[in-house]
MARKE-6105 format. One record per residue: chain; x, y, z of N, C-alpha, C in turn. Coordinates in pm, 1 decimal. Layout:
! MARKE-6105
> c | nX | nY | nZ | caX | caY | caZ | cX | cY | cZ
> A | X | Y | Z | X | Y | Z | X | Y | Z
...
***
This chain:
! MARKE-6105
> c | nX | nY | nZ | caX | caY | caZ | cX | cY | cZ
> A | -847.8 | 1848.8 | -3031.0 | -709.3 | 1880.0 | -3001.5 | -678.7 | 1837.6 | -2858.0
> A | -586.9 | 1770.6 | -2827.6 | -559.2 | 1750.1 | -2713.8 | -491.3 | 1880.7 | -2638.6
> A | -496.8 | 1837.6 | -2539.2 | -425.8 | 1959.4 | -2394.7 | -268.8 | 1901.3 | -2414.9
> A | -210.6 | 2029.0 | -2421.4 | -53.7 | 2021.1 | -2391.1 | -15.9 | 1989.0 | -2297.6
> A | 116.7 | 1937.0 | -2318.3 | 172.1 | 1856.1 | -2220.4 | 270.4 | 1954.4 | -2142.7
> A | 275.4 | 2013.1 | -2023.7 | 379.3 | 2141.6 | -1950.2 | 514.9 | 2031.1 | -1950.6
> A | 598.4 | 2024.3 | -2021.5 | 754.7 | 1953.0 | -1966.0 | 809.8 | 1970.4 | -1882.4
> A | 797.8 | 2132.1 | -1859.4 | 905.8 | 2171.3 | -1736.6 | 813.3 | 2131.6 | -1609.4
> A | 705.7 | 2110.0 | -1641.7 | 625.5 | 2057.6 | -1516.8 | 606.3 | 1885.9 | -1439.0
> A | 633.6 | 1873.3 | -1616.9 | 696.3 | 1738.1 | -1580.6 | 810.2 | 1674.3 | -1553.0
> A | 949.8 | 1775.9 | -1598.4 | 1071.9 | 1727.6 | -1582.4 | 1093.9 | 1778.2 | -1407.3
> A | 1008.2 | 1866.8 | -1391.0 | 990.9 | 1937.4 | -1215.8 | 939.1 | 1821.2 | -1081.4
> A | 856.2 | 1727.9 | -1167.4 | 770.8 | 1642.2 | -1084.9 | 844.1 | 1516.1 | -1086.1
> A | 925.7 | 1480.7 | -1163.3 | 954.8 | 1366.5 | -1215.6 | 1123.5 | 1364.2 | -1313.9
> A | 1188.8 | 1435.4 | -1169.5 | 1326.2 | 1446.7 | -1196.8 | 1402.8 | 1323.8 | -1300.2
> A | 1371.7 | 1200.1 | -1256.3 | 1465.4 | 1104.8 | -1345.3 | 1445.7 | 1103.4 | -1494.8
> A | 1322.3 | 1194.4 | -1543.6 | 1300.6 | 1212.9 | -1687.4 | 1459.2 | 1262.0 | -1735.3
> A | 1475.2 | 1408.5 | -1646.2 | 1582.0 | 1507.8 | -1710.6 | 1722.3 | 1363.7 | -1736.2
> A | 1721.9 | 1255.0 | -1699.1 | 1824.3 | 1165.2 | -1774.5 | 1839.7 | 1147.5 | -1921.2
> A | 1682.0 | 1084.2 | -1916.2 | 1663.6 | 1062.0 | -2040.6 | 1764.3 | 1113.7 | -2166.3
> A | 1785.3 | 1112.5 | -2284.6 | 1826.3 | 1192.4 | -2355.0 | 1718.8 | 1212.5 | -2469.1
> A | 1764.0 | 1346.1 | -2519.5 | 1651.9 | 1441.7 | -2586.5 | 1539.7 | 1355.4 | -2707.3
> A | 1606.7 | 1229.6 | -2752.7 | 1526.0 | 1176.4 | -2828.6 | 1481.5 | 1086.8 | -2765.2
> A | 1515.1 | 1012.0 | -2658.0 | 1448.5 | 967.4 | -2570.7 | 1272.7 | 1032.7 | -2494.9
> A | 1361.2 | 1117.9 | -2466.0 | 1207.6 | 1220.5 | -2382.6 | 1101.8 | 1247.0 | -2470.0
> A | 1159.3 | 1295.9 | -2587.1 | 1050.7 | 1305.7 | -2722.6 | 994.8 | 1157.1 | -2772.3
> A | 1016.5 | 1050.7 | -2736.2 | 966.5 | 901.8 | -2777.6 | 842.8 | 922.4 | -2634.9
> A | 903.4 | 949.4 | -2534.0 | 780.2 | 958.9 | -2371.8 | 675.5 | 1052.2 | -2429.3
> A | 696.6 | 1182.4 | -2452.3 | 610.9 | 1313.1 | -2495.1 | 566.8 | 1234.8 | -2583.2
> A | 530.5 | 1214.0 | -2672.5 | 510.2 | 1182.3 | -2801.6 | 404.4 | 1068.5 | -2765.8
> A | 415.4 | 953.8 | -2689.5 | 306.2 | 885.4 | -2662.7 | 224.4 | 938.4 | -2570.0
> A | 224.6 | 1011.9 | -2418.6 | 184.3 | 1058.0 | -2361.4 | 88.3 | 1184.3 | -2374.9
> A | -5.8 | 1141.3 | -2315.5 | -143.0 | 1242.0 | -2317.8 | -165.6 | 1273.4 | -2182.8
> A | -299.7 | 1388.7 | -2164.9 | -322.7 | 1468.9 | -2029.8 | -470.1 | 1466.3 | -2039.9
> A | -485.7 | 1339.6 | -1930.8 | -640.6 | 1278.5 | -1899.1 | -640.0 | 1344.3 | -1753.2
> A | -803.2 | 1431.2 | -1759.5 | -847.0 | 1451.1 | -1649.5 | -964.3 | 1324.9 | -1615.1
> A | -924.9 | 1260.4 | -1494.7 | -975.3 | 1156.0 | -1489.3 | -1102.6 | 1132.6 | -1322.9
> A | -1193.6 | 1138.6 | -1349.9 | -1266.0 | 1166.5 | -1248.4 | -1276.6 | 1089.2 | -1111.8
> A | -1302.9 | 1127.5 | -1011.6 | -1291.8 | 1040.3 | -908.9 | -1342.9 | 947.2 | -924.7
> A | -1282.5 | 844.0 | -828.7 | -1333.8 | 691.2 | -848.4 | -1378.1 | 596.7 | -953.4
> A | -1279.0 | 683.7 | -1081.2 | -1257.8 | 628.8 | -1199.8 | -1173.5 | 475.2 | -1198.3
> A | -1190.4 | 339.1 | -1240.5 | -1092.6 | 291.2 | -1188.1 | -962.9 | 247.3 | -1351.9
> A | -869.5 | 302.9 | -1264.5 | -785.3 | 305.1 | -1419.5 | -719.6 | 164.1 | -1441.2
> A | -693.6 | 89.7 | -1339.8 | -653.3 | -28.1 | -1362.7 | -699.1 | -130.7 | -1242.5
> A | -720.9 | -296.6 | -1333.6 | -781.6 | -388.3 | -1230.2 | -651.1 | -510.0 | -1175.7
> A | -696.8 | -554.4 | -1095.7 | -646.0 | -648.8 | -1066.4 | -615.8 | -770.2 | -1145.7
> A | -486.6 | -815.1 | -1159.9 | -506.0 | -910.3 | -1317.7 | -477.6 | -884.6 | -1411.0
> A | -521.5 | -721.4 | -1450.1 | -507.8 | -636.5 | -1599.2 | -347.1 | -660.0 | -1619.8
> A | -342.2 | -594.2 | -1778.2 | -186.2 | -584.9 | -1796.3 | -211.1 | -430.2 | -1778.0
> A | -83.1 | -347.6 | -1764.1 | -97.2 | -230.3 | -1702.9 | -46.5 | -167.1 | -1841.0
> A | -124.3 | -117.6 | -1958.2 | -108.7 | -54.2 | -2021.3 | -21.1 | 93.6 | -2091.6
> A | -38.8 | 155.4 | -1941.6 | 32.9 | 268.6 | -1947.1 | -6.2 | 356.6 | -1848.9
> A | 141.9 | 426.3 | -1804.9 | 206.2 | 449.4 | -1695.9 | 144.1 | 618.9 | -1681.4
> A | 142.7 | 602.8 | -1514.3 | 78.7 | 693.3 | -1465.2 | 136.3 | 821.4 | -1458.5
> A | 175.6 | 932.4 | -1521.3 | 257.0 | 1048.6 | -1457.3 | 155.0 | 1126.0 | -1387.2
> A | 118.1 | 1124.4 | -1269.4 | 9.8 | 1242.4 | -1223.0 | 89.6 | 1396.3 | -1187.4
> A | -2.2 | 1466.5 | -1204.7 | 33.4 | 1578.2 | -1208.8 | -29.3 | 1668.2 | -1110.7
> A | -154.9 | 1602.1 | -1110.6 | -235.3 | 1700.8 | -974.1 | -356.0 | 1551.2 | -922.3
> A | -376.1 | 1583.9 | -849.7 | -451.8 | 1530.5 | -733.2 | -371.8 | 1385.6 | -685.8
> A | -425.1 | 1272.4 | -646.6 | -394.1 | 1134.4 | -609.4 | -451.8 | 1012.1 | -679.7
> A | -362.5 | 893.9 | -703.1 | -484.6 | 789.6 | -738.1 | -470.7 | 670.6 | -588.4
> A | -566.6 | 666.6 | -567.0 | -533.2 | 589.9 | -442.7 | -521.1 | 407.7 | -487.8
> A | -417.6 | 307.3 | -434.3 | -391.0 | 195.9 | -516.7 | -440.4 | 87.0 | -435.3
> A | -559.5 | -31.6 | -447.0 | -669.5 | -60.8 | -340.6 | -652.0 | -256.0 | -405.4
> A | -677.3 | -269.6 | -302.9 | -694.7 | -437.2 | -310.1 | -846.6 | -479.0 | -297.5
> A | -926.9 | -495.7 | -371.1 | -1036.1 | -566.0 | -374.0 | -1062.0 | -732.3 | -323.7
> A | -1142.1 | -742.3 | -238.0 | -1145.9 | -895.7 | -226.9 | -1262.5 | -971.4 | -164.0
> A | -1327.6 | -1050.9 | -161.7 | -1449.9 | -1076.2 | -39.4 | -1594.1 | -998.8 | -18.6
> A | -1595.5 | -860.6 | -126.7 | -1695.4 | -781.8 | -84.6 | -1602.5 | -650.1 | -31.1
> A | -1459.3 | -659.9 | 33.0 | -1400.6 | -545.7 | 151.4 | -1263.9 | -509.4 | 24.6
> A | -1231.1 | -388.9 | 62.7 | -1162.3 | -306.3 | -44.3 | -1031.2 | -272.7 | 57.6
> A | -948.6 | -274.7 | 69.4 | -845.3 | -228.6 | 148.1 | -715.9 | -147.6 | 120.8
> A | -786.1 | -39.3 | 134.3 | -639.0 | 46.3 | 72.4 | -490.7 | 51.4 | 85.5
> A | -384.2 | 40.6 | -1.7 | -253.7 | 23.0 | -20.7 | -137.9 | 117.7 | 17.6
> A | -204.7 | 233.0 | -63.9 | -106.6 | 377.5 | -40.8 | -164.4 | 452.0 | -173.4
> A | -143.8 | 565.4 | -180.9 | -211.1 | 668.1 | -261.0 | -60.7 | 714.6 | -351.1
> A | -44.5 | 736.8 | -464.8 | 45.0 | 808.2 | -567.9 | -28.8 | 964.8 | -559.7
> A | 69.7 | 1062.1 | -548.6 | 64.4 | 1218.0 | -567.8 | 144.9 | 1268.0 | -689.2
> A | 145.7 | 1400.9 | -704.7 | 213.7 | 1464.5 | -802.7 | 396.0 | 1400.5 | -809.0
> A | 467.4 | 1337.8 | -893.0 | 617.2 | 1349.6 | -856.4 | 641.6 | 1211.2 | -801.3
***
């Protein structure tokens, strides 16, 4: 069974949802799942097609340029 999805936690974090309209938001809910994803997991590469979209909810993913051997960080995504 998967982990529920909190809405109001998400319509809280991620105000431009509440646009959406109601069958709209239920097409988002409806594909969307709640991955606890461990550090220094890497969810997407350089190159990749970007599969699907990040809503975080708690901690950061930090967004990094690989190149040469040297890694250089971009900026970090938070909750919202």
């Amino acid at each position: 069974m998967k982990p529920h999805i909190d809405t109001a936690q998400l319509l809280d974090l991620y105000p431009a949802l509440v646009d959406l309209s109601p069958a709209q938001l239920a097409e988002v809910l409806a594909g969307a799942q709640v991955v606890d994803v461990p550090a220094g997991t890497a969810l997407f590469g350089s190159g990749s097609p970007c599969r699907h979209f990040p809503f975080v909810l708690a901690g950061s993913i930090r967004v990094a340029k690989v190149g040469d051997g040297r890694e250089l960080q971009l900026y970090r995504v938070g909750p919202g």
